[in-house]
N, C-alpha and C positions, 0 to 999 in steps of 0.2 A: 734735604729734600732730593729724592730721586729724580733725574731729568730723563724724561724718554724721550725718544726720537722714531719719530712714524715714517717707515723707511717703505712701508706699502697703505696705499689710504685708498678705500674703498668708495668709492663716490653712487649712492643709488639715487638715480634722477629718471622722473616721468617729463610729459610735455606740460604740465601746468607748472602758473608763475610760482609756487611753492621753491619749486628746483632751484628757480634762480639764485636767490639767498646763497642755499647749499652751496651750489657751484662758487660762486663768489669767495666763499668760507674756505672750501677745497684748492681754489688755486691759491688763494695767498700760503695755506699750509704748505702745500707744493711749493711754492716759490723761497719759503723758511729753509723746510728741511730737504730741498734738493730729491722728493719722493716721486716713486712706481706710484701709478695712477691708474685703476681700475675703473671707469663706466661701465654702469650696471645698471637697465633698464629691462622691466618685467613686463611683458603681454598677457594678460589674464587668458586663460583659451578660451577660445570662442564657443559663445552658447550653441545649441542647434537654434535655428528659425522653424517657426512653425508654418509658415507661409506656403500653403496649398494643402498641409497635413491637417486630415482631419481623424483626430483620435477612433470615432464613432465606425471607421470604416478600416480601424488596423492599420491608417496609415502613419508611420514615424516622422517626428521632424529633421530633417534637413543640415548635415554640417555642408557648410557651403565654403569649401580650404581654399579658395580663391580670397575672403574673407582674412583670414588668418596670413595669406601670402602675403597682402597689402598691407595688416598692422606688423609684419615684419619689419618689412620693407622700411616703412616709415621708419620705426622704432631705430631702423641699424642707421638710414642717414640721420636723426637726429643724434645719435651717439656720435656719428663720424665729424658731425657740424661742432659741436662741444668739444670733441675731441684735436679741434684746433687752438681751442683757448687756455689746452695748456702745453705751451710751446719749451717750457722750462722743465718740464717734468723728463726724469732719468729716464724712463719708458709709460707708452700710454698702452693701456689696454680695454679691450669693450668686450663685453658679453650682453648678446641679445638674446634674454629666453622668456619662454613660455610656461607659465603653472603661478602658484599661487603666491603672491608678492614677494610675503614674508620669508615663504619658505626658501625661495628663490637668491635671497637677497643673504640669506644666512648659508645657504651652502655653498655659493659664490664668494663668500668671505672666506668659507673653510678650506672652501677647496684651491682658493688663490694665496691661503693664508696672509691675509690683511692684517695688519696691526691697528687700524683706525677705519669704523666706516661713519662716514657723513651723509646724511641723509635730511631732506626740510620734513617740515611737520605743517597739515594747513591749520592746525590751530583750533582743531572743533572743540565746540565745549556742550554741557548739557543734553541734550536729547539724540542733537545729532552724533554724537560721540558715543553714546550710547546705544543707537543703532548700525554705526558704520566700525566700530571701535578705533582703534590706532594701530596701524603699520608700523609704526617707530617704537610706540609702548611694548609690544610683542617684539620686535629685532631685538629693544633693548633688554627682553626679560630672559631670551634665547642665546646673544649673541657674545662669542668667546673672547671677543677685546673690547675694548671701547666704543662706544658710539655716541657722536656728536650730533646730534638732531639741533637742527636751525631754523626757529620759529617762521612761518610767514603766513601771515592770512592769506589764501587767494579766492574771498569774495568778489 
């Protein structure tokens, strides 16, 4: 049996208890194989508001980038807060972007060349699964290494 060694591991964590699992998963890996550690959190962009737009008079809704400055914001210290708890890791590294999860979360692996990304999963099943689909099921159908998805319910 072939023994790999994941010498860069791609950690993709949001602020729900989901991540935690993950996280948890990713430093004991980190602490094995002495690995490059990538946080990777994705900001959806922000929809326009319609608040004061009224279509009937031509008028457009409203991007309000003051919006989008703050779920930066947030997004970079929660990565920078995580990226204390791994003090073992060879180098840490964080990318905070914006656009659409998956696509995000796979060109970030590409383009940092990760050998392993870990990611949690909340677990949907039946209807809701079917409307919201899965983030990890598309990484995993797209994504050019391995991916470790770590169940957690976060009801």
């Amino acid at each position: 049996m072939t023994y790999h060694r994941f010498n860069r591991i791609l950690l993709a964590v949001d602020d729900t208890p989901c991540s935690q699992k993950a996280i948890e998963y990713a430093q004991d890996l980190v602490r094995v194989f002495h690995s490059s550690v990538a946080l990777v959190t994705v900001v959806p962009p922000t929809s326009p508001a319609n608040y004061g737009a009224d279509p009937l008079l031509g008028q457009q809704p409203v991007i309000v980038p003051e919006v989008s400055e703050i779920q930066q914001e947030s997004a970079q210290r929660y990565l920078e807060s995580i990226s204390n708890d791994f003090e073992g890791a060879n180098e840490v590294f964080l990318f905070n972007r914006i656009g659409a999860i998956r696509d995000e979360i796979l060109s970030t692996a590409a383009e940092w060349t990760a050998d392993l990304i870990v990611m949690g999963s909340n677990g949907r099943t039946g209807f809701d699964h079917f409307i919201s689909g899965s983030v990890s099921e598309s990484v995993i159908r797209k994504a050019h290494c391995p991916v470790l998805v770590v169940p957690g319910k976060c009801d």
